[in-house]
N, C-alpha and C positions, 0 to 999 in steps of 0.2 A: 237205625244208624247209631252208632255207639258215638259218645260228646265224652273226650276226658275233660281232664285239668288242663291249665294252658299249659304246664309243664309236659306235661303227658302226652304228648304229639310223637310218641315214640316212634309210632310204628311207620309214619310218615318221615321223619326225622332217616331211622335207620333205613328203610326202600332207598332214600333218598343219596343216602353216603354210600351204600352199595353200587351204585351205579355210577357214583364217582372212582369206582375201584383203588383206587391209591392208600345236783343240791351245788349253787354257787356260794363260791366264796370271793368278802371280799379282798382289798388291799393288793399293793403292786404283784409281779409276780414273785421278785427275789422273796417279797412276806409272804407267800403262801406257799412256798416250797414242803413244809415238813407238814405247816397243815394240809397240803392236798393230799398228801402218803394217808396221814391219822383219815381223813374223809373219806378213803374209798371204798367203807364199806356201802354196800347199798347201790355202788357202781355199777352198770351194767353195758356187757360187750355181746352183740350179736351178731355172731358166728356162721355162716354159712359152709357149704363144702357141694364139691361135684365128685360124686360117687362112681366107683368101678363102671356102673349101669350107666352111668350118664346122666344122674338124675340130681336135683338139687336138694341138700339138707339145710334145716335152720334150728339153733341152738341159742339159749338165752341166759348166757354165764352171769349169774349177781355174784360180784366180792361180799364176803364174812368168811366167817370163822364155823366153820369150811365153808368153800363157794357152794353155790348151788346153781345146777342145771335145768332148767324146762325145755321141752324135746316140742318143738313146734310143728306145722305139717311137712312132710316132705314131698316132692313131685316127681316121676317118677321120666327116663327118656328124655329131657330137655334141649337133650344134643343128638336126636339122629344121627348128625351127618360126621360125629367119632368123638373120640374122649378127647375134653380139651386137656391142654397139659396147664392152662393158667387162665388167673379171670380175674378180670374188676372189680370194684366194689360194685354189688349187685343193688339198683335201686327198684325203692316199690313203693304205688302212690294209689290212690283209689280212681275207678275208672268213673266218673260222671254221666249219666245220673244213674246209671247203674250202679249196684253193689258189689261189681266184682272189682279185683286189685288187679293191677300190671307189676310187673316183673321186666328190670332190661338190664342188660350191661353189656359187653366186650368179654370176649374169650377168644385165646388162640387155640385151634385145632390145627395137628401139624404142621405146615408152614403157612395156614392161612390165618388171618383176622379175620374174626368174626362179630356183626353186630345185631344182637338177640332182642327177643322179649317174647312176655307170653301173659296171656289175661287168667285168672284162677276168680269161679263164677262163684254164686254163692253157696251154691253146695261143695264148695272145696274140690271143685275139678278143673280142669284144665280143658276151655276152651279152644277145640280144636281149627277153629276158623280164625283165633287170634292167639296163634303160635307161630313165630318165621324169627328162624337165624339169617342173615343175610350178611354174604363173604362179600368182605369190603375190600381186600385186597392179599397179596401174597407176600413172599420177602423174608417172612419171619419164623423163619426155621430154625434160626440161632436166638431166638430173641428169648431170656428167664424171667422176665418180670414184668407186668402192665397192671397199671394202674391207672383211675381217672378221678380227678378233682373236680367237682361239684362246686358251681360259685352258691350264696346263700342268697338267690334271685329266680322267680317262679318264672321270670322271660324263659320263652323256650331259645330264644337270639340271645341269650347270657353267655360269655364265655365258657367254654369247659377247654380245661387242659388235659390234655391225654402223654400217658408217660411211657414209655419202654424202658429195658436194659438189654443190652446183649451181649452173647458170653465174651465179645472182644472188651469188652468194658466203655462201650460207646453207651452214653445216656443221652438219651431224645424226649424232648418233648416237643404237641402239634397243638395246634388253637383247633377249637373246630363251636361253630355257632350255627343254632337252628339244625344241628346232625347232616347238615350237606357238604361232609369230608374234613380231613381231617387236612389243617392247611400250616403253613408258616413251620416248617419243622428248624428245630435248635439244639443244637448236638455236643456235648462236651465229653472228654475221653476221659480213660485213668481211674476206671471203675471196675476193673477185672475182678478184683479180690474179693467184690459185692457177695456174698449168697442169697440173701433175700431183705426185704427191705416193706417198710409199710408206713401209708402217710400219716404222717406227724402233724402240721400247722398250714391252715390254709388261709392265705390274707390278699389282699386285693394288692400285695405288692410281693408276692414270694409264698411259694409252698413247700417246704419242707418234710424230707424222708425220714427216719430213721432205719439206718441197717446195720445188719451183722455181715464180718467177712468169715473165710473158710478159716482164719487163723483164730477168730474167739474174738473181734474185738467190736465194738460197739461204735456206733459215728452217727451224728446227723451231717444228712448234705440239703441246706439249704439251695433253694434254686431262684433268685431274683428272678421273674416275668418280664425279663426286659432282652432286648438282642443287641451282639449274642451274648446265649446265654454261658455264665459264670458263674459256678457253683462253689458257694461257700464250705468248706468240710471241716467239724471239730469231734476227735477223741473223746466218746462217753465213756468207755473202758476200754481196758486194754486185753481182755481176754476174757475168757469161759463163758462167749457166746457163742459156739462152733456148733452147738447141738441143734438147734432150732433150722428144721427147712422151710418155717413158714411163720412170719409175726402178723397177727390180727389187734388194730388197737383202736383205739376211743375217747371220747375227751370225760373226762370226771374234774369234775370240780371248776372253777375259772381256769386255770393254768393247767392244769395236769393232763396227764392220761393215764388208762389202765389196757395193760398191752396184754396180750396171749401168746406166751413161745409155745410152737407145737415141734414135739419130737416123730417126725413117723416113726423113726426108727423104732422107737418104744412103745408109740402107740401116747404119746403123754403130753397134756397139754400143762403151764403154770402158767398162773397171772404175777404181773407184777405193776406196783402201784409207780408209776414213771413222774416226779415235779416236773414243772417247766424246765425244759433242759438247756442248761449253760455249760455245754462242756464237760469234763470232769468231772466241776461239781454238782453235777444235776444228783437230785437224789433218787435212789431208785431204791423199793422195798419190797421182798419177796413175798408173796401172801397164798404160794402153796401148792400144790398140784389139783389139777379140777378132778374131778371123779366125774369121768366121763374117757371115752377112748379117743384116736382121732388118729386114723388108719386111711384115711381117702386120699384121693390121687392131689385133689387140690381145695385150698381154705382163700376164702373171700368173707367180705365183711356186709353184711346185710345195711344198708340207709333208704331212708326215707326220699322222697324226690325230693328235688333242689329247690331252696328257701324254705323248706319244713326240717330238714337234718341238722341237728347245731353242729357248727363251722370248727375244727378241730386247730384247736389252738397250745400245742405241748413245745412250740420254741419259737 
């Protein structure tokens, strides 16, 4: 019998909600604005994607002068049951006392929810008897965007917040503890113009987005964890964000982060060094195109299971 982490209870976690169907720096943040841009070389964002096949990719971008890539394993089929169109941040934590690693997150496959994982043993293959996507429920056939916040607590009964967007501009978030469903949903409108968006600040009182709309402009939507919910919205820029269908980002430094616009269109991913962001003036610093391609149907961001990942803290 396999023993994970107490995190790790995944695969009981998700059976379970299927069935319910439904380098620091320091000094305040304002002082570490320019220094966290100058520190981010050395940064690193790990990159995920679900490929044409279905299969999962992993990618390990460092900032410098030029970035550099390490092409990790990939797996191959992850999704039988069809190509998702979106997906979570993907966590992965070592399986106890065995040597092999879990794999879990959320993905929607046509209008279903889906809640996944898969164990990869020590010879880098994929455990066929601890593989199961398990369809948590339907609905979500309009829905562009899901996401899940990870508290920095190894309880498997920790909070996790789970996010949607849908193309009406309805933003939803659910509670869901111990993975038995996903409960208390909180809905606020007026998000139509969203295109894609990626978590920004996770704090025991509010998590925060950043996104692009279809017009080029930049915004973080802060979202108080309180009901209902009231989302705070500030202007990062006012344009020439329209290219990017997908941001992957990470915290670097105390305050900062380092984000990844991906272009399908082109095939081109750039990082950009992001200060703690206050509005307008948050500073943002271009640091280049990565040399690497990024042509797959969908970009998620690889973490560690919950109370090992540091807690992303960019506003």
């Amino acid at each position: 019998m396999i023993t994970m982490s107490r995190r790790l209870c995944t695969a009981g976690r998700v059976a379970a909600a299927a069935a319910l169907v439904t380098g620091v720096l320091a000094g305040t943040p304002g002082e570490a604005l320019a220094a966290d841009t100058a520190a981010t070389a050395g940064c690193k964002i790990e990159v995920g994607s679900v490929t044409a096949a279905r299969g999962h990719t992993d990618r390990v971008i460092t900032a410098g002068s030029p970035a550099t890539v390490q092409e990790k394993p990939s797996y191959p089929d992850i999704y039988p049951e069809g190509l998702p169109r979106m997906s979570s941040a993907i966590t992965n934590g070592l399986v106890l006392p065995s040597p092999g690693r879990m794999y879990s997150g959320h993905v929607v496959i046509g209008s279903g929810l889906y809640s996944g994982y898969y164990i990869v043993k020590e010879n880098g293959e994929i455990d066929p008897e601890q593989h199961h996507n398990f369809r948590v429920g339907g609905g979500w056939g309009d829905a562009t965007f899901l996401e899940s916040s990870y508290p920095n607590d190894t309880d498997p009964w920790a909070l996790v917040n789970h996010y949607s967007l849908r193309s009406n501009g309805t933003l939803t978030r659910w509670d869901s503890k111990g993975g038995f469903g996903w409960t208390n949903p909180q809905s606020a409108g007026g998000f139509a113009a969203v295109k894609t968006m990626a978590l920004l600040s996770q704090t025991s009182t509010y998590d925060t987005f950043l996104a692009t709309t279809r017009g080029g402009a930049l915004y973080t939507i802060r979202l108080p964890l309180t009901s209902p919910m009231k989302p705070i919205v500030k202007k990062v820029r006012s344009s020439t964000w329209q290219g990017f269908e997908a941001l992957v980002l990470t915290k670097c430094g105390a305050y900062g982060s380092l984000l990844l616009g991906i272009d399908k269109d082109t095939g081109s991913g750039y990082l950009y060094a992001v200060g703690h962001a206050n509005g307008t003036s948050t500073v943002i610093q271009g640091l280049g195109k990565v040399p690497a391609t990024f042509t797959d149907p969908v970009y998620f961001r690889h973490i560690l299971e919950p109370g090992k990942e540091p807690q992303l803290f960019g506003e």
